[in-house]
C-alpha positions in Angstrom: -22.0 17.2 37.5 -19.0 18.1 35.3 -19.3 14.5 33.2 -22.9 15.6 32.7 -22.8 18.6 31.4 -19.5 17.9 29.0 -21.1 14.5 27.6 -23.0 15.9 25.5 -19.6 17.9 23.4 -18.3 15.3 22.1 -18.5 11.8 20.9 -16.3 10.7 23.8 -18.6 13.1 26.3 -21.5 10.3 26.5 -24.2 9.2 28.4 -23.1 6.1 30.4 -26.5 4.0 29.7 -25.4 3.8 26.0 -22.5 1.8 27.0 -22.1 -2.0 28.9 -22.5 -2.1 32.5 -19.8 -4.3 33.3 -16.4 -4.3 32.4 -13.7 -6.5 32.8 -9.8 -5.5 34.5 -7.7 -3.6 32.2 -4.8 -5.9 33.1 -1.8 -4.1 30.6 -2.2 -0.9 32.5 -4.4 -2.1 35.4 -7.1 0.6 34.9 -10.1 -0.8 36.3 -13.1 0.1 34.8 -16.4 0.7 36.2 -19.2 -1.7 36.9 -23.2 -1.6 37.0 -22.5 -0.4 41.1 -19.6 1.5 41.0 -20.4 3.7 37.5 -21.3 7.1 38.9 -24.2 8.0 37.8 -23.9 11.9 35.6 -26.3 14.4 36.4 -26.5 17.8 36.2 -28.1 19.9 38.8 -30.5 22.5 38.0 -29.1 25.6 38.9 -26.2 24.6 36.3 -28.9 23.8 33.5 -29.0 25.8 30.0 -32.2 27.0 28.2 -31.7 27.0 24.6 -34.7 29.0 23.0 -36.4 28.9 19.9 -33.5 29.2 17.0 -36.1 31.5 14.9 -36.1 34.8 17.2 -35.2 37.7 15.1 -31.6 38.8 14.6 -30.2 40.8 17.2 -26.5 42.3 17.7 -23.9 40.3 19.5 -23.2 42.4 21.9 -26.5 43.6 23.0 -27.9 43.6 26.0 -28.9 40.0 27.3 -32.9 39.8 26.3 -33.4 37.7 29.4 -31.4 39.0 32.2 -34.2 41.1 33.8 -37.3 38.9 32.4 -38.6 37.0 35.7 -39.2 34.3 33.1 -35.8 32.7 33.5 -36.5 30.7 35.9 -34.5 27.3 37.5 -36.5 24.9 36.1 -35.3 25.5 32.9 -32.6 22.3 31.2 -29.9 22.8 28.9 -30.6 21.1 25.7 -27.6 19.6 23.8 -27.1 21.0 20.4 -25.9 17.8 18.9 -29.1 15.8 19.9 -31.3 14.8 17.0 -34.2 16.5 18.9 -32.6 19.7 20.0 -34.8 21.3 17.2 -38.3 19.8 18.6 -37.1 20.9 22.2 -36.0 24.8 21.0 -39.3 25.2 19.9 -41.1 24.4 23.3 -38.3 27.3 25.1 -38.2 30.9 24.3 -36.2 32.0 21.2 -34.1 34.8 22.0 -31.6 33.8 24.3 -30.4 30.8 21.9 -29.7 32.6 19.5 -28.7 35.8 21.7 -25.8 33.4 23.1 -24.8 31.6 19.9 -24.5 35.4 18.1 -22.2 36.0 21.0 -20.1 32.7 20.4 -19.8 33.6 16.7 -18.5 36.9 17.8 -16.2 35.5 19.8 -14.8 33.3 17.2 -13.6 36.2 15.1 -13.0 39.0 17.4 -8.8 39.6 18.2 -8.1 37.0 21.1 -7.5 40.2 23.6 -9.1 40.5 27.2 -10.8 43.7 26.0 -12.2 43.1 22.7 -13.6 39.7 24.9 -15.0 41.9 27.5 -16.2 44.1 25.6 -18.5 41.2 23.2 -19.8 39.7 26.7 -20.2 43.4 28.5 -24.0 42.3 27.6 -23.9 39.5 30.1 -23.8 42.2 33.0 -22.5 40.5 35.7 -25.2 38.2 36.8 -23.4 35.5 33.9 -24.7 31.9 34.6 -22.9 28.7 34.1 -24.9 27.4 31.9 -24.3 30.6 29.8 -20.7 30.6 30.4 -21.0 26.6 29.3 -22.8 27.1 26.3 -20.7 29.7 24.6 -17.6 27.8 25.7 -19.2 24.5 23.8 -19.3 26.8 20.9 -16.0 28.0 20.7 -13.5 27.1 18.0 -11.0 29.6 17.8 -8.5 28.1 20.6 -6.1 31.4 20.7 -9.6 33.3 22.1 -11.2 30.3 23.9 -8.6 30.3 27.1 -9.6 34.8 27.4 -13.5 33.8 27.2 -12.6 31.0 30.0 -10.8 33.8 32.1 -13.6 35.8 32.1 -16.1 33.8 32.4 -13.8 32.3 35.7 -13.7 36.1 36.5 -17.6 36.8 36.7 -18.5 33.3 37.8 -15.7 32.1 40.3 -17.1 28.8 40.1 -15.2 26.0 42.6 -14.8 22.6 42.3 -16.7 20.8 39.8 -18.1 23.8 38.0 -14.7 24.9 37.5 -13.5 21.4 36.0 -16.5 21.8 34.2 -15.3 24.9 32.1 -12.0 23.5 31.3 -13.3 20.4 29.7 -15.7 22.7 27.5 -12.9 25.0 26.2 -10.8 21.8 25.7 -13.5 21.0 23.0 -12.0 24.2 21.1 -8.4 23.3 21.1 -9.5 19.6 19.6 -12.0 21.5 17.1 -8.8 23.1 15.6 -6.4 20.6 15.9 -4.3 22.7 18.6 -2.7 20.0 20.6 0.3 21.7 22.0 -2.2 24.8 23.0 -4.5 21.5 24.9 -1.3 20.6 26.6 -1.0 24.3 28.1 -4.7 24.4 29.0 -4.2 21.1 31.1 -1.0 22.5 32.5 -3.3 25.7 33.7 -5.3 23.3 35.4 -3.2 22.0 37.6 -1.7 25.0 38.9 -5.1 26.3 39.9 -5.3 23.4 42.2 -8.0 21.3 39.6 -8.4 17.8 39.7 -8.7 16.8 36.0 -11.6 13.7 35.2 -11.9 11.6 33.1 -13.8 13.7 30.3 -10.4 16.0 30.8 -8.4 12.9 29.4 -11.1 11.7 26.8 -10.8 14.9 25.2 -7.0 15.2 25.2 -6.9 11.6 23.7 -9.4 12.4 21.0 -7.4 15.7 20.1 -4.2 13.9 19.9 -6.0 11.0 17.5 -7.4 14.3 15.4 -4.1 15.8 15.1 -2.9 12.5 14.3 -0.5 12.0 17.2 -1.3 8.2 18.5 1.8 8.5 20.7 0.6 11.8 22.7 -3.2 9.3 22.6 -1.3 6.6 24.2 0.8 9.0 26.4 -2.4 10.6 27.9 -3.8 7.2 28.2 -1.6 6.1 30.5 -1.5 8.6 32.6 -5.5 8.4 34.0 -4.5 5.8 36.5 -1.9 8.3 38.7 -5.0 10.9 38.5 -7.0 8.4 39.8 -9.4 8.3 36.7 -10.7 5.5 35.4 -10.8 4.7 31.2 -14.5 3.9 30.0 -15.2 2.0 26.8 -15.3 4.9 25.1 -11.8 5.9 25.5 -10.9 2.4 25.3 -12.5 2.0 21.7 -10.2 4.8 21.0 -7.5 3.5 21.8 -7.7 0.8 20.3 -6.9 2.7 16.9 -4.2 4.9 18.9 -2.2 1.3 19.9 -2.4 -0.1 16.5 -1.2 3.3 15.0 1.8 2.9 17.1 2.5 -0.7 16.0 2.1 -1.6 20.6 0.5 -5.4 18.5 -0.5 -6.4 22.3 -2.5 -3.2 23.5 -4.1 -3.0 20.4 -5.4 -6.6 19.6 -5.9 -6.8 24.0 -8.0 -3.6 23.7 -9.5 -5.3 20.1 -10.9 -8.5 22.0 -12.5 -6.7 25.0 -14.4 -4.4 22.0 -15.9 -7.6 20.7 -16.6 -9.5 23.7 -17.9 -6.1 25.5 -19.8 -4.6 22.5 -17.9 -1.3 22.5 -18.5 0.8 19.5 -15.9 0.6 17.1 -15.7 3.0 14.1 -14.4 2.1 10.5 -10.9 4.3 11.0 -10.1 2.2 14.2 -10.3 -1.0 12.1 -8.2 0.7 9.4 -5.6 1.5 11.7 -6.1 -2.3 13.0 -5.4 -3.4 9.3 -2.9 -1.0 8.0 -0.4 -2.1 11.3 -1.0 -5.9 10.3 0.2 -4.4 6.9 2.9 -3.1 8.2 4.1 -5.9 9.9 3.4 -8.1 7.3 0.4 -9.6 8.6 -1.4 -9.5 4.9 -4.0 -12.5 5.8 -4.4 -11.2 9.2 -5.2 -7.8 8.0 -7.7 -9.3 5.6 -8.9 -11.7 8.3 -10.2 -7.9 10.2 -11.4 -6.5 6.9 -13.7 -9.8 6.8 -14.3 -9.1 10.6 -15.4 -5.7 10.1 -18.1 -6.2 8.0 -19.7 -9.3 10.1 -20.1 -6.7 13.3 -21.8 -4.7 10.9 -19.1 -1.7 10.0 -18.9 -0.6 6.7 -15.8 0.0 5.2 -15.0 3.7 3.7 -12.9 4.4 1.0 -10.0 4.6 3.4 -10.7 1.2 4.7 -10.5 -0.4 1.6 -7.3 2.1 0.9 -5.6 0.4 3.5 -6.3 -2.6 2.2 -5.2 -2.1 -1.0 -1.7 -0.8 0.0 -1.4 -4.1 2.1 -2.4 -6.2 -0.6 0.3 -4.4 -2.3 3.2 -5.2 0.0 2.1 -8.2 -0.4 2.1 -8.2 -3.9 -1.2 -9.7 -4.1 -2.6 -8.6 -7.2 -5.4 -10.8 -8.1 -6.8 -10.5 -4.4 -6.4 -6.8 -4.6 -8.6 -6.7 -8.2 -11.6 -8.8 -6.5 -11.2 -6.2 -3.3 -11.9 -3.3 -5.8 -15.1 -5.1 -7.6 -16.1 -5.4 -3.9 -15.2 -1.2 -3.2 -17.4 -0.6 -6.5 -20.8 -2.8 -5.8 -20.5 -1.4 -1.9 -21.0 1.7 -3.9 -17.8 3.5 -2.2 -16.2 5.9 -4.2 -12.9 5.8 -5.5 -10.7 8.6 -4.9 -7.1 9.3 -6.0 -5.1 7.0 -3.5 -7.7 4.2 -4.6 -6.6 4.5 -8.3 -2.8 5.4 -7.4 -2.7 1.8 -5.7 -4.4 0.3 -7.9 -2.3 1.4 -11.0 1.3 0.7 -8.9 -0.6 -2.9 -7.8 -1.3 -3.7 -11.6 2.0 -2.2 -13.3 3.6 -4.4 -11.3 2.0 -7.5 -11.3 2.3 -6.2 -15.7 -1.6 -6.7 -15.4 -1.7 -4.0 -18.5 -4.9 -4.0 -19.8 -6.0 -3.3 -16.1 -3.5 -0.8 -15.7 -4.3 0.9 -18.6 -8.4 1.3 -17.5 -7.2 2.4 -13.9 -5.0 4.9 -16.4 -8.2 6.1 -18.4 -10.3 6.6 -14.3 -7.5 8.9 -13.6 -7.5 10.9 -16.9 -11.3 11.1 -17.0 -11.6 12.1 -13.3 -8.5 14.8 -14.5 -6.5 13.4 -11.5 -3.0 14.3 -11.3 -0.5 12.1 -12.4 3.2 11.8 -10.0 6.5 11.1 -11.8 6.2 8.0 -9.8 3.3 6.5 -11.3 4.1 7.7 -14.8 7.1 5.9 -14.3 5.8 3.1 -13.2 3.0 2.4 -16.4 6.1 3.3 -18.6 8.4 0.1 -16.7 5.3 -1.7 -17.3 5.0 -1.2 -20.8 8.9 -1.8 -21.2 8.4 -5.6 -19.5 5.1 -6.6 -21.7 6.4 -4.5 -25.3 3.6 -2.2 -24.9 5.4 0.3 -27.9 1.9 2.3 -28.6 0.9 2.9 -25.1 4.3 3.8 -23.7 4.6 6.6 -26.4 1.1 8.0 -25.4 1.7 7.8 -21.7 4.8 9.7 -22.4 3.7 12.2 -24.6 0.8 12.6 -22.0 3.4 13.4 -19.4 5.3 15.7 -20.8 2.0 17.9 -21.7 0.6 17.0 -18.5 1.7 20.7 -16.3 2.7 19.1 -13.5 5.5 16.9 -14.0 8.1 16.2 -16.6 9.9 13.0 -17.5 12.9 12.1 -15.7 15.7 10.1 -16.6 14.0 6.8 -15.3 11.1 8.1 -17.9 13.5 8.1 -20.8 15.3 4.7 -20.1 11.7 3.1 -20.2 10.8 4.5 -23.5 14.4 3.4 -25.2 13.9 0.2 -23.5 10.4 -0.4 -25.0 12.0 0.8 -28.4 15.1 -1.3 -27.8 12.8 -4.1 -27.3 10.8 -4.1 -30.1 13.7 -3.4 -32.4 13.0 0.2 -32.6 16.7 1.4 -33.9 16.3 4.7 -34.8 13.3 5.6 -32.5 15.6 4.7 -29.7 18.6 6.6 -31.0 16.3 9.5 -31.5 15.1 9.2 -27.7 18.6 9.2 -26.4 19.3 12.3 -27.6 16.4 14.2 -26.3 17.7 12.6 -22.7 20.9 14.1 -23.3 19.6 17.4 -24.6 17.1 17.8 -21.5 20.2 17.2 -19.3 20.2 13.3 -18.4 23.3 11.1 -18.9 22.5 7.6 -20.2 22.6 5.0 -16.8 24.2 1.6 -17.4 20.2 0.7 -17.3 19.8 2.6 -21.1 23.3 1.3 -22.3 21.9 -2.3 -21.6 18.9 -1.5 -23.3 21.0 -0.2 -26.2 23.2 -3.5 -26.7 20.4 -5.6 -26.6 18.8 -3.1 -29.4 21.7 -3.1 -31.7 22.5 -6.9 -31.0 18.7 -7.4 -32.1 19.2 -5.4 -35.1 22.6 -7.8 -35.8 24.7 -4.5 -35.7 27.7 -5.6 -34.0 29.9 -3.0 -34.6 27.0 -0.4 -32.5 27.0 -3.1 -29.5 30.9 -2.8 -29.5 30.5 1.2 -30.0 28.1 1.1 -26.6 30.3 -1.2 -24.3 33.2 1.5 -25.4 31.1 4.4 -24.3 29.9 2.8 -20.9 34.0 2.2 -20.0 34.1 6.2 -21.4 31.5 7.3 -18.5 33.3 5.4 -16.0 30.7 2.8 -15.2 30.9 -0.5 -14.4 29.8 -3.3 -16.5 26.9 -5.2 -13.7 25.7 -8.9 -14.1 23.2 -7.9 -16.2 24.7 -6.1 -18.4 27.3 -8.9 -18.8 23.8 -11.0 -18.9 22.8 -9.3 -22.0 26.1 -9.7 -23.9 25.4 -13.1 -23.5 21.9 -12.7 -25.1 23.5 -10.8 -28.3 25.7 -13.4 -29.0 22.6 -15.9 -29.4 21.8 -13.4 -32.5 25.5 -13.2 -33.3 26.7 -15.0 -36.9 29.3 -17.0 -35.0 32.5 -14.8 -36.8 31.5 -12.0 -35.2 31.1 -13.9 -31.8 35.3 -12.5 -31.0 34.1 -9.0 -30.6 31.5 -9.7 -28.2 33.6 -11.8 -26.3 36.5 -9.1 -26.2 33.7 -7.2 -24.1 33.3 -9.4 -22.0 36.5 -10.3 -21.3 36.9 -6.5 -20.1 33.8 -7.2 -18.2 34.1 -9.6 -16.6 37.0 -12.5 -16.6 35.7 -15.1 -14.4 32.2 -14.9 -17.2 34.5 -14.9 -20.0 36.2 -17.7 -19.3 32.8 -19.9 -18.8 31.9 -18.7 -22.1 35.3 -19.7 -24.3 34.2 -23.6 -22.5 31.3 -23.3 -24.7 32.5 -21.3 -27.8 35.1 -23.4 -28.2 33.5 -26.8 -27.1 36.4 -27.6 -25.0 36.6 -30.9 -23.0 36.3 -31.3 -19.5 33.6 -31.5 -17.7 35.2 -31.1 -14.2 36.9 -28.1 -14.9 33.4 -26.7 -16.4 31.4 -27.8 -13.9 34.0 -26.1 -11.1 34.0 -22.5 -13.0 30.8 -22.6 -13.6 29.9 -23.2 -10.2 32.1 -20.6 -8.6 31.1 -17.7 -10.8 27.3 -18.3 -9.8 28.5 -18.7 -5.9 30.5 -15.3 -6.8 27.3 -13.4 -7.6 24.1 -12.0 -6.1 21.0 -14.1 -5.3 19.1 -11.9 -7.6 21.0 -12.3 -10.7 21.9 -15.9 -10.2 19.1 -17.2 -12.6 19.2 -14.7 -15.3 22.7 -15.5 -15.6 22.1 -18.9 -15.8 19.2 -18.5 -18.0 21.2 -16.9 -20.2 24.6 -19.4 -20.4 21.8 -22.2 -21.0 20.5 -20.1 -23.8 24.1 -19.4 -25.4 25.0 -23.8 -25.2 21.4 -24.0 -27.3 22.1 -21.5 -30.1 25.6 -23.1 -29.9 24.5 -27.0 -30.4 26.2 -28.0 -27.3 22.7 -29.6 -25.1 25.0 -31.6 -22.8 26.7 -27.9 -21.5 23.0 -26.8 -21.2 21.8 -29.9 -19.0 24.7 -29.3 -16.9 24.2 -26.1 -16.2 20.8 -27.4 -15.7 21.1 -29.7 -13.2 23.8 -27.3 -11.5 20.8 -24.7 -11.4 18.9 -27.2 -9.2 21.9 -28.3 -7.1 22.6 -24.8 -5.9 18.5 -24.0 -6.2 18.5 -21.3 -8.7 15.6 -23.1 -9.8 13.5 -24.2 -7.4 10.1 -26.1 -8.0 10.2 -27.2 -11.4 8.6 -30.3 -10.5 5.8 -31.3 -8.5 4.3 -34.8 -7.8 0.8 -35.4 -6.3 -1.0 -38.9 -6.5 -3.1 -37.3 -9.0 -1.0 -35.4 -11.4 3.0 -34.9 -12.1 3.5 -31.4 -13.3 6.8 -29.2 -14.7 6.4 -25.6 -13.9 8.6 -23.4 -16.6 7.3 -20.4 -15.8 10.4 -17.3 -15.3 12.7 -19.3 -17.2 14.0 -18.1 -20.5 13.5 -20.2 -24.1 16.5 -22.3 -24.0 16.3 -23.3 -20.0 12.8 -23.7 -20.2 12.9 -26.1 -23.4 16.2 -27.9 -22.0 14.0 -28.9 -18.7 11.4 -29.9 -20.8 13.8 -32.5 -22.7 14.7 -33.4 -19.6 11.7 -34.1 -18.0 10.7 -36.1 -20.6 13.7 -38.4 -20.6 13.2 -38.9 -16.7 9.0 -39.7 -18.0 10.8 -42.5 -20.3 13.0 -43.8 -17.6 10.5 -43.9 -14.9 8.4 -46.1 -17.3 11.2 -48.2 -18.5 11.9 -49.3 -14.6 8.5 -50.4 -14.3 7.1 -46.7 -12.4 3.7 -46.4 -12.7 2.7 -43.1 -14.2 -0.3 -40.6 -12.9 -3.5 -40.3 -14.2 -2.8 -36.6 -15.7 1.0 -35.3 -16.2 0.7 -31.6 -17.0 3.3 -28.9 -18.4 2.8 -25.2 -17.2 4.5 -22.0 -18.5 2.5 -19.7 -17.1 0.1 -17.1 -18.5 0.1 -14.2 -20.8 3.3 -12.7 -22.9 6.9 -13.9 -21.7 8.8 -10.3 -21.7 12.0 -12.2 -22.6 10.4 -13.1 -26.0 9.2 -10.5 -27.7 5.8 -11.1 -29.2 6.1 -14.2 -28.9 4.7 -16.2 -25.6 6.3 -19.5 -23.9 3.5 -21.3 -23.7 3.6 -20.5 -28.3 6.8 -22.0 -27.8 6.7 -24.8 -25.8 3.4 -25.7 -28.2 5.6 -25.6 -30.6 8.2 -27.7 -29.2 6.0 -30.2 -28.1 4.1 -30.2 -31.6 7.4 -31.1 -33.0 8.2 -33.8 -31.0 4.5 -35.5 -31.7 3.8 -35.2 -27.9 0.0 -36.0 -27.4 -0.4 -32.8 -25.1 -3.4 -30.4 -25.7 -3.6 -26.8 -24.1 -6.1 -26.9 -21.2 -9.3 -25.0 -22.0 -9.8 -24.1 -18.4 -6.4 -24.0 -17.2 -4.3 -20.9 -19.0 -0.6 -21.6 -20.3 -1.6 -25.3 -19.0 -0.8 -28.3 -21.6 -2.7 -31.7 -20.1 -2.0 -35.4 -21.3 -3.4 -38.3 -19.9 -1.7 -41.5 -18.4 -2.9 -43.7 -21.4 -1.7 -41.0 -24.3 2.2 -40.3 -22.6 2.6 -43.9 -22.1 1.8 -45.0 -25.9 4.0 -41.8 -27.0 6.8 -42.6 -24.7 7.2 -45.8 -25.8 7.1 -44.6 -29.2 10.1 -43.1 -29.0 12.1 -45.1 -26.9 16.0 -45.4 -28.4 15.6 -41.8 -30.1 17.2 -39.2 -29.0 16.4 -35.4 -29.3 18.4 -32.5 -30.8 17.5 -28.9 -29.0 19.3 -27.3 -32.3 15.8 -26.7 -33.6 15.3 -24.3 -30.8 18.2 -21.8 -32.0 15.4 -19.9 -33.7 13.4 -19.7 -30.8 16.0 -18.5 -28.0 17.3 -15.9 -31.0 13.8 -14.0 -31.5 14.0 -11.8 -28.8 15.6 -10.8 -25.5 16.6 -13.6 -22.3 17.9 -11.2 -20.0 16.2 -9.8 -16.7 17.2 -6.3 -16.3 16.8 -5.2 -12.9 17.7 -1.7 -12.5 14.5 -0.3 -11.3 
């Protein structure tokens, strides 16, 4: 009786013919659930039915006198018609209006009265004492003020003095109004109550606690509730169990979760689009990316479509994952499923793009925002503004940074201003970037060792040694230490350095850093020994952090190039590969040998390139037989270490130069193609001649080599 009468509240209150009629063991917890036989069967007696008249009866006051309670019309025949059922309308219509909307009157009143036993006595005085349950059911069901529900349940206990069942009965209904407000802790009480009356709490008690913990979003009070049905004795239907599926995955338990996930499939429980979000964003978590995407894909066959938090969950995974290009064909898929954006969408999606330096992209999700009048976070202003200091984005940067600082609800902080010198500093913007770092100073900021860097490398692109000198002296003044990469671009100044002037950037750097400096004289002053090199050289890279290992090398390989010495630069080179600073450069398939150059600065890229072809000449001088297709590939888009100017301009350049038959791919982006027939002919064109990487000097000098890292 109690099931029967609560099933109707709530999406977890259900009729048991909606649902399979056999269930397999729930071995993690050993809850066994109910089959075809053993399913008791929820019915509701009639002297515990409600009548729910016609909703049109004329307005009457709350507290009035019950308009049925001395019509012999009430009779026990009459069923209780569940509000939440599409035809509760059609079924009003057949039953007398007044008491509906007599009762629901005095559930509104309830709602808003001060939660005090007299002001609650004195709204249901009109109930007389001859109160049904039904009555006392329906006004409960209504309830969603949970400080006054538990004095309504009193009185109604009071008036009633139901036993057993009926009594259960009540306690699930104002349950209901503790969920409906998201009062957990005042659920907890309620349950507590319970048991000190002596009550026996069901199943439906349980289903509602779990699904007012998942409301309030506490998955660990779900899961804690969950297992404690078994020493009540009650037994978990699929209905909980599709809950919990969501509250397991919520709480990263991988085993409940995908156990409970299975059974839903093979069992056909109903699954809504929030528990698969929760299934994907804990694969996200965990860094399951493809398995998240494999339940995304999953979701959709069993016929649930995704919601905008669905697909912001996958987003943010694709994210972690740094997985821009999937994440730009998941939004085309958001916007022809016709779900709507909303901030956390374009968020992503902007922080997904500005990383992945997908500007042009960035830039639209940038517009979305401003024509939707979205707000902006410091973060994500940030963020566009690092974006545009990688790719030399001068215009846009200056926009987005004027657009902040009018914006009202942030203001730019000192990461803001060292991305706006740094695009400056980049594009050889002296004076704009001196101009900047005295508004950062004037609106409180100090300069970081990230601005300083950015500085040098300005002021060594502007050939203005003296200011480079001027900045290293000002970084010792501020007590900070001179990092790797700020050694790293030091290095890149001295490739636009006339070579008398080279002294005063290597007095820097011996303050710097000794063990560098030392590494650098070998090359300045073309001394002999290659043993000695090769040993120095080898323990200042084991001497420094994974992450800076190949910008430091980039850059040494860039200094030997300006400097004319190619031998130091295949050395370090080949070291590179030895210690696996650069990995994958090559790759051989039956088909197709390929060199990838793609992250590597001017100099190191062109150096590997000479190389490569030298081992192409030598591997058809010992009687090798060459592919089909050899292919060189240096990536797409602009090379933020050059300027303006890309590598793949660069290495067509090179390659021109060098009469190299190899065409840029059509279909393949920073892809240049020859075939077997062509390279053959050229390398033996050129067999005896050697190659001179001085003609590069004016490529390695046109911009920047370094990668600063300090965001």
């Amino acid at each position: 009786m109690a099931s029967r009468i609560c099933s109707s509240h709530s999406w977890l209150f259900h009729d048991p013919q909606s649902f399979p009629t056999s269930f397999s063991s729930f071995s993690p917890h050993n809850f066994l659930l109910p089959n075809a036989s053993s399913y008791k069967r929820l019915t509701l007696h009639s002297k515990t039915s409600l009548h729910h008249p016609n909703t049109h009866a004329p307005h009457q006051d709350a507290v009035s006198s019950d308009p049925d309670a001395n019509s012999s019309s009430v009779s026990k025949t009459r069923v209780w018609v569940n509000p939440n059922s599409s035809r509760a309308k059609q079924l009003r219509t057949k039953s007398s209006g007044s008491r509906y909307s007599y009762l629901t009157r005095l559930a509104e009143s309830l709602n808003s009265c001060t939660p005090t036993v007299q002001h609650v006595s004195t709204i249901l005085k009109g109930l007389r004492d001859n109160v049904s349950e039904r009555d006392a059911v329906f006004i409960l069901d209504k309830m969603v003020n949970s400080v006054t529900a538990p004095f309504v349940l009193r009185h109604f206990l009071d008036k009633i003095k139901p036993a057993g069942d009926t009594e259960v009965i009540l306690y699930n209904v104002t349950l209901k109004a503790f969920r409906k407000s998201r009062d957990f802790e005042g659920a907890e009480k309620l349950f507590d109550e319970m048991l000190q009356r002596g009550l026996k709490p069901d199943t439906i008690t349980f289903s509602t606690l779990i699904n007012s913990a998942r409301m309030c979003a506490l998955p660990n009070k779900a899961v804690e509730w969950f297992e404690k049905l078994p020493s009540f004795g009650c037994e978990p239907d699929a209905m909980v169990c599709s809950a919990m599926v969501s509250a397991y995955a919520q709480t990263n338990n991988v085993d409940m979760a995908l156990s409970l996930y299975d059974r839903a499939k093979a069992e056909n429980w109903s699954l809504d689009a929030s528990t698969f979000s929760a299934l994907i964003k804990m694969h996200g978590v965990l860094g399951n990316y493809d398995e998240g995407l494999r339940i995304f894909q999953e979701m959709k066959v069993l016929g649930v479509k995704p919601t905008v938090v669905t697909y912001n969950t996958v987003l943010g995974g694709l994210f972690r994952a740094k997985r821009s290009w999937q994440a730009k064909n998941i939004y085309k898929e958001m916007v022809s499923d016709g779900v709507l954006p909303d901030v956390i969408t374009y968020s992503t999606l902007l922080r997904i793009y500005a990383g992945a330096q997908y500007s042009e992209d960035a830039f639209g999700v940038y517009e979305e925002m401003k024509r939707h009048r979205m707000d902006m976070s410091v973060d994500l202003y940030n963020r566009l503004l690092a974006m545009c200091a990688d790719v030399g984005c001068i215009d846009e940067a200056v926009e987005i940074f004027e657009d902040m600082k009018s914006s009202g609800t942030c203001q730019p902080n000192s990461l803001s201003f060292s991305s706006l010198i740094t695009v400056y500093s980049c594009n050889g913007k002296v004076s704009e970037a001196e101009r900047m770092l005295n508004e950062m100073i004037q609106n409180g900021f100090q300069p970081t060792i990230y601005v300083l860097t950015s500085l040098v490398q300005c002021y060594g692109k502007a050939k203005r040694t003296d200011d480079v000198v001027k900045i290293f002296k000002q970084l010792v003044d501020l007590d900070i230490v001179p990092d790797v990469q700020f050694c790293c671009c030091l290095l890149n100044v001295m490739t636009q350095t006339p070579r008398e002037e080279l002294g005063k950037i290597i007095d820097c750097l011996e303050k710097a850093n000794t063990q560098l400096v030392s590494v650098v004289r070998y090359l300045v002053e073309e001394r002999e020994g290659d043993g000695d090199f090769r040993k120095e050289i080898s323990e200042l890279l084991n001497s420094i952090d994974v992450k800076v290992k190949k910008p430091l090398c980039n850059c040494l390989i860039d200094l030997c190039v300006s400097l004319n010495v190619p031998n130091r630069a295949r050395d370090l080179l080949e070291l590179g590969l030895t210690l696996e600073i650069y990995k994958n450069l090559q790759s051989r398939s039956q088909n197709q040998w390929s060199l990838h150059l793609k992250r590597l600065s001017v100099g190191a890229a062109m150096t590997a390139l000479n190389v490569w072809i030298n081992d192409l000449s030598k591997a058809l001088e010992s009687g090798e037989d060459l592919p089909p297709l050899l292919g060189v590939n240096t990536g797409q888009g602009k090379h933020k270490y050059i300027s303006d100017r890309g590598l793949a301009i660069v290495c067509e350049s090179h390659l021109r130069e060098l009469n190299a038959p190899f065409h840029e791919a059509p279909d393949k982006a920073g892809w240049f193609l020859v075939t077997k027939d062509a390279a053959k002919s050229w390398l033996e064109s050129r067999r005896g001649s050697t190659e001179s990487i001085a003609d590069l000097k004016s490529q390695v000098s046109c911009g920047p080599t370094v990668a600063f890292q300090y965001r």
